[in-house]
C-alpha positions as CSV (number, residue, x, y, z in Angstrom):
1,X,0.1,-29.7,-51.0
2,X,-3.0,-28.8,-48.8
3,X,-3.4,-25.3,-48.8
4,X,-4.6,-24.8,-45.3
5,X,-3.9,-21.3,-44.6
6,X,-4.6,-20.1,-48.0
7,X,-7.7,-21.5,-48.2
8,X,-8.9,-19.5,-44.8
9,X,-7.1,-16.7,-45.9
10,X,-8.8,-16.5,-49.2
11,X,-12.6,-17.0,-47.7
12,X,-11.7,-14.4,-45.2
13,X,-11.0,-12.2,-47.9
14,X,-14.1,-12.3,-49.9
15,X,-16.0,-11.7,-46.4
16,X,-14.5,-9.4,-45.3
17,X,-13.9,-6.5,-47.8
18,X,-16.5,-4.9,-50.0
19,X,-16.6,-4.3,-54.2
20,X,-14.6,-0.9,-54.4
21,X,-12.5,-2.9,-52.0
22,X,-11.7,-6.0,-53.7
23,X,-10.1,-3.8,-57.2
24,X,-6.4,-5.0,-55.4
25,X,-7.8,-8.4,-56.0
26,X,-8.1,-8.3,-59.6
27,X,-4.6,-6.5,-60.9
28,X,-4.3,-2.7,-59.0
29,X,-1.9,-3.9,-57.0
30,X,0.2,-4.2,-59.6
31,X,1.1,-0.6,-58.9
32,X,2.4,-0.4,-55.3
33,X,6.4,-0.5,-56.3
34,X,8.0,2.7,-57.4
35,X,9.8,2.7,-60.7
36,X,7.6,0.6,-61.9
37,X,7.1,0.1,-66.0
38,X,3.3,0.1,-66.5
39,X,0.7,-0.5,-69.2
40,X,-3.2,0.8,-69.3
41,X,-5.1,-2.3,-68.5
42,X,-8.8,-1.1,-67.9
43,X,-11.2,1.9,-66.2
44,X,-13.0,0.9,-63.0
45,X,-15.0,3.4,-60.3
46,X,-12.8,6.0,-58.1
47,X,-12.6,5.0,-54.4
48,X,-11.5,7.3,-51.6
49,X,-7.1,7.5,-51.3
50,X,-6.8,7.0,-55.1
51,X,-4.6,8.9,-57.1
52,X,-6.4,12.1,-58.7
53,X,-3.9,12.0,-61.2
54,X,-5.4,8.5,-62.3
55,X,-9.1,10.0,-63.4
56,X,-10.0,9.8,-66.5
57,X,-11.6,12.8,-67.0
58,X,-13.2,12.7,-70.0
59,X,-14.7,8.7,-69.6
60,X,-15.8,10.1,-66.2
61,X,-17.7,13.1,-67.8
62,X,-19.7,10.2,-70.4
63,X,-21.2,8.3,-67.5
64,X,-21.4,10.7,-64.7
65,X,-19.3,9.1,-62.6
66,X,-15.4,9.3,-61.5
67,X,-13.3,6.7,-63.5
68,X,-10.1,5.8,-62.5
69,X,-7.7,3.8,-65.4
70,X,-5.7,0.9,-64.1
71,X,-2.9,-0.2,-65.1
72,X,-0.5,-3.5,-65.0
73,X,3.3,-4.1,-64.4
74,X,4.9,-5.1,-67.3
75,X,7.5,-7.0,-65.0
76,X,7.0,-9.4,-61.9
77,X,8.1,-8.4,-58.5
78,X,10.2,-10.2,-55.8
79,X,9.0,-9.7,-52.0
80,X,10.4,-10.6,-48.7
81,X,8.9,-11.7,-45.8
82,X,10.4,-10.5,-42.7
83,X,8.9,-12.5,-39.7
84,X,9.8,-11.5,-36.0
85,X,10.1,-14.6,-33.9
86,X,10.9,-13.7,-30.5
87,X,9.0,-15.3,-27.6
88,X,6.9,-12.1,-27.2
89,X,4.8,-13.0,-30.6
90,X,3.5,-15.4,-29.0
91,X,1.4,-13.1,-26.4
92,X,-1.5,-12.1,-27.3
93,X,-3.7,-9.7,-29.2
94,X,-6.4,-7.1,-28.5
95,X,-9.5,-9.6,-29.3
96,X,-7.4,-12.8,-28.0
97,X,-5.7,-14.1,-30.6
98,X,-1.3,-14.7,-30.7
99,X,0.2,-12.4,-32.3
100,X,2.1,-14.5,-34.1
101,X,-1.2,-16.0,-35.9
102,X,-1.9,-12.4,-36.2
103,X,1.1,-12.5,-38.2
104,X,0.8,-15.1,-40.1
105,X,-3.1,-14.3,-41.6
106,X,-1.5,-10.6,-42.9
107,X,1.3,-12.0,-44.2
108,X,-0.9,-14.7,-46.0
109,X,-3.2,-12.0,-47.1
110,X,-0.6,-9.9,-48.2
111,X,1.2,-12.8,-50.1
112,X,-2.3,-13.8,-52.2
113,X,-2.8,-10.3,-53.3
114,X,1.2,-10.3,-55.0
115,X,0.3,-13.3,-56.4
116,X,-2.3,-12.7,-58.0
117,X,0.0,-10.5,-60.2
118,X,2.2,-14.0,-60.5
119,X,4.9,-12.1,-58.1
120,X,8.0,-13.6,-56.5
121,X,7.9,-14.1,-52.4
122,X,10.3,-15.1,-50.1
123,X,11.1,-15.2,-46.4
124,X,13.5,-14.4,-43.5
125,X,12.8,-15.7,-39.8
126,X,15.2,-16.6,-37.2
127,X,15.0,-20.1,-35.9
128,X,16.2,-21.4,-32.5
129,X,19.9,-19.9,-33.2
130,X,20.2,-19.5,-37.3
131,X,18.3,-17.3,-39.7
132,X,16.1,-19.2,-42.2
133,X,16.1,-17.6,-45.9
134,X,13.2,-19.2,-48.1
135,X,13.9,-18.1,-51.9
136,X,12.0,-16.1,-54.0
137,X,9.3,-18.5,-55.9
138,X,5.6,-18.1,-57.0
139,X,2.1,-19.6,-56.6
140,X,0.3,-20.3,-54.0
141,X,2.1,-23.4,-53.0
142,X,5.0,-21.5,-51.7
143,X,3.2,-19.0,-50.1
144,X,1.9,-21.7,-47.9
145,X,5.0,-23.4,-47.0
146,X,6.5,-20.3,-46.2
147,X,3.5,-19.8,-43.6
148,X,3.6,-23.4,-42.3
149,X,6.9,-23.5,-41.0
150,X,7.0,-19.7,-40.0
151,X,4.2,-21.7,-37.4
152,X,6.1,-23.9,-36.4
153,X,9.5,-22.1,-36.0
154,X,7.3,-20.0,-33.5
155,X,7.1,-23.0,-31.3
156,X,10.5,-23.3,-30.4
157,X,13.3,-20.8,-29.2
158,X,14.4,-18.5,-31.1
159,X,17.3,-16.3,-29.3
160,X,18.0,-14.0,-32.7
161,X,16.5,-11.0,-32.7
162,X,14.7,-8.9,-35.8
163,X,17.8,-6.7,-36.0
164,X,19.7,-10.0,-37.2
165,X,17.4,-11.6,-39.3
166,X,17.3,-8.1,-41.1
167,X,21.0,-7.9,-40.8
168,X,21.4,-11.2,-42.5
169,X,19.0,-9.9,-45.7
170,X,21.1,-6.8,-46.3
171,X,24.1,-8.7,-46.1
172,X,22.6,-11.9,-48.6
173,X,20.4,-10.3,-50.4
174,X,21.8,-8.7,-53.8
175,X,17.7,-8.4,-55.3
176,X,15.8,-5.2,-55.3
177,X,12.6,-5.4,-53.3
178,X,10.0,-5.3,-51.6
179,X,11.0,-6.0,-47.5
180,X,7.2,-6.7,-45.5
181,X,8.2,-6.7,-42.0
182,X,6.0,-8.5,-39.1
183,X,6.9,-7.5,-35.6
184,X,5.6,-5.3,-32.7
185,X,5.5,-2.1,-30.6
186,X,9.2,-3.8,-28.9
187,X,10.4,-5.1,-32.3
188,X,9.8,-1.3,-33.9
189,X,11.3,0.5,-30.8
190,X,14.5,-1.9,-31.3
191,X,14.6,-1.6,-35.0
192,X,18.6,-0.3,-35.4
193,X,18.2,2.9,-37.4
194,X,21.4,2.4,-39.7
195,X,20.6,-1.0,-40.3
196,X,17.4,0.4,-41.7
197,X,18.6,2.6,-44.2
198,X,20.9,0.1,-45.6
199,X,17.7,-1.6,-46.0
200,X,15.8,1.3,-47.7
201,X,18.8,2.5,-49.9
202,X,17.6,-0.5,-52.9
203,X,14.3,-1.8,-51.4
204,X,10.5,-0.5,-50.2
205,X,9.8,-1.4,-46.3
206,X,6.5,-2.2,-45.2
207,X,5.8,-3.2,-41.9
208,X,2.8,-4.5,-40.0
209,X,3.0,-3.5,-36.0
210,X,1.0,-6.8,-34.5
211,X,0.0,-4.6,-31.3
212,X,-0.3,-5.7,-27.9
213,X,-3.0,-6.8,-25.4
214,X,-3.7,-3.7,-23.2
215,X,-3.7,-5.2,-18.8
216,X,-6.8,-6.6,-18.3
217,X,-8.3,-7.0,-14.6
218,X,-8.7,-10.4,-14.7
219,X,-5.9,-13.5,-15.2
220,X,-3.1,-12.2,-17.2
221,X,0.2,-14.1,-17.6
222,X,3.5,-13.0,-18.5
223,X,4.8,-15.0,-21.4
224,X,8.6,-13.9,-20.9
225,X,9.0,-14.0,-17.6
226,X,6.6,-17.3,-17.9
227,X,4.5,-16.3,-14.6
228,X,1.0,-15.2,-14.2
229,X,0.6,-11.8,-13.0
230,X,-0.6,-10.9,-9.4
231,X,-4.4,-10.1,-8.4
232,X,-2.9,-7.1,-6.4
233,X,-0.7,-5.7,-10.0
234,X,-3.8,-6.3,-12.2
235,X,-6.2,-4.1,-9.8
236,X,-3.5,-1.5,-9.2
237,X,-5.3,1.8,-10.5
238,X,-1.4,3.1,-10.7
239,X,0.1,0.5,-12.8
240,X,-2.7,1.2,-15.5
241,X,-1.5,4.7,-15.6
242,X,1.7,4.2,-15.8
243,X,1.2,1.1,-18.7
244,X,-0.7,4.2,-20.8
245,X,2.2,6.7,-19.9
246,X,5.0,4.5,-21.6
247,X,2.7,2.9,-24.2
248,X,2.3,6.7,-25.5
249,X,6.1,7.4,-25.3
250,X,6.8,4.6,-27.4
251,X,4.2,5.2,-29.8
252,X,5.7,8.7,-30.4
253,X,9.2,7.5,-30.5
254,X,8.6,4.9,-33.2
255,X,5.7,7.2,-35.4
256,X,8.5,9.9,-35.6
257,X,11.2,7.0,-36.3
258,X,9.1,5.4,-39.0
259,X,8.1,9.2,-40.4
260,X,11.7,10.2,-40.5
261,X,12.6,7.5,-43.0
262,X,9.1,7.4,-45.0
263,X,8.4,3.9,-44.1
264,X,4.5,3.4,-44.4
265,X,3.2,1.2,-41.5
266,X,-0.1,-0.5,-39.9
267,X,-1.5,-1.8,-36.4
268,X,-3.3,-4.9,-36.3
269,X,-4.8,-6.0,-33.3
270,X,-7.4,-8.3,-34.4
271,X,-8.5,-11.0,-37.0
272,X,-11.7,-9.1,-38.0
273,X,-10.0,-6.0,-39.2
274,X,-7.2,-7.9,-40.8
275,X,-8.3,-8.4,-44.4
276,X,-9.5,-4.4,-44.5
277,X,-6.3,-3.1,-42.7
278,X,-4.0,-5.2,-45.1
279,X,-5.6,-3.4,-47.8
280,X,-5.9,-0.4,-46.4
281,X,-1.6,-0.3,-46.0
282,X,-1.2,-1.4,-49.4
283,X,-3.4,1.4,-51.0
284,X,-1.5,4.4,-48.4
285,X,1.8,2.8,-50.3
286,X,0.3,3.0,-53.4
287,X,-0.7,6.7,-52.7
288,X,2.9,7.6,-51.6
289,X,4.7,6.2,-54.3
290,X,2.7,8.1,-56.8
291,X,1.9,11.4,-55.5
Protein backbone atom coordinates (compact mmCIF):
# COMPACT_ATOMS: atom_id res chain seq x y z
CA UNK A 1 0.00 0.00 0.00
CA UNK A 2 1.22 3.58 -0.67
CA UNK A 3 1.56 5.39 2.32
CA UNK A 4 0.42 8.76 1.18
CA UNK A 5 -0.42 10.42 4.35
CA UNK A 6 2.17 8.86 6.37
CA UNK A 7 4.77 9.72 4.32
CA UNK A 8 3.67 13.65 4.62
CA UNK A 9 2.97 13.19 8.07
CA UNK A 10 6.22 11.76 8.85
CA UNK A 11 8.39 14.67 6.85
CA UNK A 12 6.26 17.16 8.59
CA UNK A 13 7.29 15.82 11.68
CA UNK A 14 10.98 15.91 11.46
CA UNK A 15 10.42 19.71 10.25
CA UNK A 16 8.59 20.78 12.39
CA UNK A 17 9.68 19.85 15.98
CA UNK A 18 13.12 20.40 17.46
CA UNK A 19 15.69 17.65 19.40
CA UNK A 20 14.22 17.92 23.10
CA UNK A 21 11.15 17.68 21.06
CA UNK A 22 11.46 14.66 19.10
CA UNK A 23 12.29 12.29 22.73
CA UNK A 24 8.18 11.08 21.97
CA UNK A 25 9.61 9.90 18.83
CA UNK A 26 11.99 7.44 20.04
CA UNK A 27 10.04 5.50 23.09
CA UNK A 28 8.67 8.30 25.86
CA UNK A 29 5.54 8.02 24.71
CA UNK A 30 5.37 4.90 25.98
CA UNK A 31 4.29 6.49 29.23
CA UNK A 32 1.12 8.46 28.48
CA UNK A 33 -1.43 5.62 29.87
CA UNK A 34 -2.10 5.40 33.50
CA UNK A 35 -1.54 2.09 35.16
CA UNK A 36 0.94 1.38 33.06
CA UNK A 37 3.77 -1.55 33.91
CA UNK A 38 7.09 0.07 33.05
CA UNK A 39 10.79 -0.76 32.75
CA UNK A 40 13.98 1.85 32.86
CA UNK A 41 15.00 2.11 29.27
CA UNK A 42 17.64 4.98 29.19
CA UNK A 43 18.60 8.79 30.59
CA UNK A 44 18.06 11.65 28.14
CA UNK A 45 18.11 15.74 28.91
CA UNK A 46 15.14 17.33 31.04
CA UNK A 47 12.69 19.51 28.97
CA UNK A 48 10.17 21.98 30.35
CA UNK A 49 6.50 19.90 31.58
CA UNK A 50 8.56 16.74 32.53
CA UNK A 51 7.95 14.97 35.55
CA UNK A 52 10.41 16.21 38.50
CA UNK A 53 9.84 12.97 39.92
CA UNK A 54 11.74 11.50 36.80
CA UNK A 55 15.34 13.37 37.52
CA UNK A 56 17.93 11.49 38.18
CA UNK A 57 19.55 13.24 40.57
CA UNK A 58 22.64 11.89 41.13
CA UNK A 59 23.54 11.19 37.01
CA UNK A 60 22.34 14.87 36.79
CA UNK A 61 24.94 16.01 39.42
CA UNK A 62 28.06 13.95 37.21
CA UNK A 63 27.41 16.02 34.13
CA UNK A 64 26.02 19.25 35.26
CA UNK A 65 23.00 18.90 33.66
CA UNK A 66 19.24 17.66 34.52
CA UNK A 67 18.71 14.00 33.41
CA UNK A 68 15.51 12.66 33.19
CA UNK A 69 15.35 8.42 33.04
CA UNK A 70 12.92 6.98 30.53
CA UNK A 71 11.22 4.26 30.66
CA UNK A 72 9.20 1.65 28.32
CA UNK A 73 5.79 -0.18 28.59
CA UNK A 74 6.25 -3.56 29.11
CA UNK A 75 2.74 -4.15 27.35
CA UNK A 76 1.27 -2.66 23.97
CA UNK A 77 -1.65 -0.33 23.93
CA UNK A 78 -4.96 -0.27 22.02
CA UNK A 79 -6.25 3.32 20.78
CA UNK A 80 -9.39 4.51 19.24
CA UNK A 81 -9.85 6.95 16.82
CA UNK A 82 -12.95 8.92 17.21
CA UNK A 83 -13.60 11.06 14.04
CA UNK A 84 -16.46 13.76 13.88
CA UNK A 85 -17.98 13.68 10.44
CA UNK A 86 -20.64 16.13 10.26
CA UNK A 87 -20.86 18.54 7.37
CA UNK A 88 -19.39 21.30 9.54
CA UNK A 89 -15.68 19.58 9.32
CA UNK A 90 -15.59 20.40 6.22
CA UNK A 91 -15.46 24.42 6.79
CA UNK A 92 -12.61 25.74 7.28
CA UNK A 93 -9.68 26.58 9.48
CA UNK A 94 -7.85 29.63 10.84
CA UNK A 95 -4.93 29.62 8.04
CA UNK A 96 -7.38 28.03 5.23
CA UNK A 97 -7.30 24.65 5.49
CA UNK A 98 -10.76 22.06 6.16
CA UNK A 99 -10.98 21.06 9.16
CA UNK A 100 -11.46 17.78 8.44
CA UNK A 101 -7.73 17.64 6.79
CA UNK A 102 -6.95 19.42 9.95
CA UNK A 103 -8.15 16.31 11.39
CA UNK A 104 -6.85 13.85 9.59
CA UNK A 105 -2.85 15.28 9.80
CA UNK A 106 -3.25 15.12 14.01
CA UNK A 107 -4.78 11.98 13.94
CA UNK A 108 -1.96 10.76 11.53
CA UNK A 109 0.54 12.29 13.70
CA UNK A 110 -0.78 11.06 16.73
CA UNK A 111 -1.16 7.41 15.22
CA UNK A 112 2.93 7.35 14.13
CA UNK A 113 3.98 8.32 17.51
CA UNK A 114 1.79 5.03 19.11
CA UNK A 115 3.30 3.09 16.69
CA UNK A 116 6.31 3.62 17.15
CA UNK A 117 5.85 1.76 20.50
CA UNK A 118 4.19 -1.14 18.05
CA UNK A 119 0.61 0.01 19.63
CA UNK A 120 -2.82 -1.11 18.61
CA UNK A 121 -5.21 1.64 16.72
CA UNK A 122 -8.49 1.58 15.62
CA UNK A 123 -11.36 3.78 14.48
CA UNK A 124 -14.99 4.98 14.89
CA UNK A 125 -16.68 7.48 12.25
CA UNK A 126 -20.15 7.70 11.16
CA UNK A 127 -20.79 7.24 7.49
CA UNK A 128 -23.83 8.42 5.51
CA UNK A 129 -26.34 6.64 8.12
CA UNK A 130 -24.20 3.76 9.99
CA UNK A 131 -21.22 3.99 12.27
CA UNK A 132 -17.89 2.44 10.78
CA UNK A 133 -15.68 0.49 13.53
CA UNK A 134 -12.13 -0.27 12.01
CA UNK A 135 -10.34 -2.91 14.51
CA UNK A 136 -7.54 -2.53 16.51
CA UNK A 137 -4.33 -3.54 14.34
CA UNK A 138 -0.73 -2.22 14.02
CA UNK A 139 1.88 -0.76 11.58
CA UNK A 140 1.74 1.80 9.56
CA UNK A 141 -0.31 0.25 6.93
CA UNK A 142 -3.44 0.43 8.97
CA UNK A 143 -2.86 3.66 10.21
CA UNK A 144 -3.13 4.75 6.67
CA UNK A 145 -6.20 3.09 5.68
CA UNK A 146 -7.89 4.17 8.61
CA UNK A 147 -6.99 7.84 7.34
CA UNK A 148 -7.92 7.19 3.70
CA UNK A 149 -11.33 6.35 3.99
CA UNK A 150 -11.99 8.67 7.08
CA UNK A 151 -11.33 11.20 3.70
CA UNK A 152 -13.40 9.91 1.90
CA UNK A 153 -16.37 9.18 4.24
CA UNK A 154 -16.02 13.09 4.75
CA UNK A 155 -17.23 13.50 1.17
CA UNK A 156 -20.54 12.23 1.55
CA UNK A 157 -23.47 12.69 4.09
CA UNK A 158 -23.15 11.71 7.18
CA UNK A 159 -26.59 12.46 9.29
CA UNK A 160 -25.01 10.62 12.69
CA UNK A 161 -23.81 12.70 15.01
CA UNK A 162 -20.51 12.37 17.49
CA UNK A 163 -22.82 11.53 20.41
CA UNK A 164 -23.66 8.19 18.33
CA UNK A 165 -20.57 7.23 16.93
CA UNK A 166 -19.46 7.53 20.76
CA UNK A 167 -22.56 5.80 21.85
CA UNK A 168 -21.90 3.01 19.52
CA UNK A 169 -18.06 2.42 21.17
CA UNK A 170 -19.32 2.31 24.75
CA UNK A 171 -21.93 0.00 23.78
CA UNK A 172 -19.26 -2.43 21.38
CA UNK A 173 -16.36 -1.84 22.76
CA UNK A 174 -15.47 -4.34 25.83
CA UNK A 175 -11.26 -3.15 25.52
CA UNK A 176 -9.70 -0.71 27.86
CA UNK A 177 -8.35 2.36 26.04
CA UNK A 178 -7.25 5.01 24.92
CA UNK A 179 -10.53 7.12 23.10
CA UNK A 180 -8.68 10.32 20.73
CA UNK A 181 -11.52 12.34 19.79
CA UNK A 182 -11.56 14.78 16.60
CA UNK A 183 -14.33 17.25 16.51
CA UNK A 184 -14.97 21.08 17.13
CA UNK A 185 -16.09 23.98 19.24
CA UNK A 186 -20.14 22.53 18.19
CA UNK A 187 -19.10 18.86 18.55
CA UNK A 188 -17.56 19.68 22.35
CA UNK A 189 -20.59 21.93 23.28
CA UNK A 190 -22.88 18.84 22.18
CA UNK A 191 -20.74 16.25 23.73
CA UNK A 192 -23.71 14.40 26.10
CA UNK A 193 -22.14 14.53 29.54
CA UNK A 194 -23.38 10.93 30.84
CA UNK A 195 -22.40 9.47 27.75
CA UNK A 196 -18.99 10.83 28.61
CA UNK A 197 -18.48 9.30 31.75
CA UNK A 198 -19.52 5.89 30.60
CA UNK A 199 -16.73 6.65 28.39
CA UNK A 200 -14.14 7.65 31.05
CA UNK A 201 -15.17 5.00 33.72
CA UNK A 202 -12.54 2.16 31.67
CA UNK A 203 -10.81 4.38 29.13
CA UNK A 204 -8.46 7.88 28.83
CA UNK A 205 -10.24 10.64 26.49
CA UNK A 206 -8.20 12.88 24.52
CA UNK A 207 -9.61 15.16 22.29
CA UNK A 208 -8.39 17.59 19.62
CA UNK A 209 -10.88 20.79 19.26
CA UNK A 210 -10.27 21.50 15.13
CA UNK A 211 -11.25 25.33 15.74
CA UNK A 212 -13.08 27.44 13.57
CA UNK A 213 -12.45 30.19 10.95
CA UNK A 214 -13.14 33.59 12.81
CA UNK A 215 -15.77 36.13 9.91
CA UNK A 216 -13.64 37.48 7.63
CA UNK A 217 -14.61 40.79 5.64
CA UNK A 218 -14.33 39.45 2.46
CA UNK A 219 -16.34 36.23 0.59
CA UNK A 220 -17.33 33.87 3.29
CA UNK A 221 -19.79 30.98 2.56
CA UNK A 222 -21.87 29.01 4.77
CA UNK A 223 -21.22 25.37 4.31
CA UNK A 224 -24.51 24.20 6.22
CA UNK A 225 -26.86 26.35 5.04
CA UNK A 226 -24.74 25.98 1.49
CA UNK A 227 -24.98 29.90 0.76
CA UNK A 228 -22.44 32.56 0.61
CA UNK A 229 -22.77 35.11 3.14
CA UNK A 230 -23.97 38.78 2.36
CA UNK A 231 -21.47 41.88 1.69
CA UNK A 232 -23.86 43.84 4.09
CA UNK A 233 -23.40 40.67 7.23
CA UNK A 234 -19.71 40.46 6.65
CA UNK A 235 -19.10 44.41 7.08
CA UNK A 236 -21.61 44.60 9.93
CA UNK A 237 -19.34 46.09 12.92
CA UNK A 238 -22.36 44.36 15.25
CA UNK A 239 -22.35 40.88 13.97
CA UNK A 240 -18.43 40.76 14.82
CA UNK A 241 -19.35 41.58 18.34
CA UNK A 242 -21.81 39.52 18.76
CA UNK A 243 -19.75 36.35 16.90
CA UNK A 244 -16.85 37.21 19.86
CA UNK A 245 -19.70 37.36 22.62
CA UNK A 246 -20.92 33.70 21.94
CA UNK A 247 -17.60 32.40 20.80
CA UNK A 248 -16.39 33.29 24.54
CA UNK A 249 -19.65 31.71 26.14
CA UNK A 250 -18.94 28.59 24.57
CA UNK A 251 -15.39 28.51 25.19
CA UNK A 252 -16.26 28.84 28.96
CA UNK A 253 -19.01 26.32 28.87
CA UNK A 254 -16.89 23.56 27.29
CA UNK A 255 -13.33 24.54 29.36
CA UNK A 256 -15.37 24.08 32.57
CA UNK A 257 -17.11 20.84 30.97
CA UNK A 258 -13.86 19.29 29.93
CA UNK A 259 -12.20 20.52 33.48
CA UNK A 260 -14.98 18.95 35.41
CA UNK A 261 -14.27 15.51 34.11
CA UNK A 262 -10.30 15.84 33.71
CA UNK A 263 -10.31 15.29 30.15
CA UNK A 264 -7.01 17.01 28.73
CA UNK A 265 -7.70 18.82 25.32
CA UNK A 266 -6.07 20.90 22.39
CA UNK A 267 -7.04 23.64 19.63
CA UNK A 268 -5.63 23.31 16.35
CA UNK A 269 -6.24 25.79 13.90
CA UNK A 270 -3.56 25.40 11.47
CA UNK A 271 -1.17 22.85 9.75
CA UNK A 272 1.99 24.74 10.88
CA UNK A 273 1.39 24.26 14.49
CA UNK A 274 0.13 20.81 14.17
CA UNK A 275 3.10 18.56 14.63
CA UNK A 276 4.15 20.89 17.92
CA UNK A 277 0.61 21.06 19.36
CA UNK A 278 0.14 17.13 18.91
CA UNK A 279 3.01 16.86 21.01
CA UNK A 280 2.54 19.34 23.19
CA UNK A 281 -1.16 17.38 24.28
CA UNK A 282 0.48 14.21 24.62
CA UNK A 283 3.27 15.52 27.01
CA UNK A 284 0.18 17.67 29.38
CA UNK A 285 -1.30 13.88 29.48
CA UNK A 286 1.77 12.49 30.37
CA UNK A 287 2.17 15.20 33.16
CA UNK A 288 -1.40 14.45 34.52
CA UNK A 289 -1.16 10.91 34.73
CA UNK A 290 1.96 10.97 36.69
CA UNK A 291 1.84 13.84 39.03
Amino acid sequence: MKLKYINKIAANLYLNINRKSSCLLDGSYNSIFVGRSMNFDNLREYVVGDNIKDIDWKASTRVNSLLVKQFIAERKHNVYLVFDTNISMNALSKDESKKKDLALYAAGTFSYLVNKNGDFVGAFFNEENKIKFYNLKSGLENIESILTNYDKTMEKKNVKTLNDTLQFLVNNSKTKAMVVIFTDVSGIDKLDESLLKKLLIKNDVLIFNIEDMPLKEDLLYDIEDNYLIPDYILKNKSIYVSEKNVKEEVSSRIKMKLKKYGVNNINIDSMDTLAINVIKLVKEHNYANKS
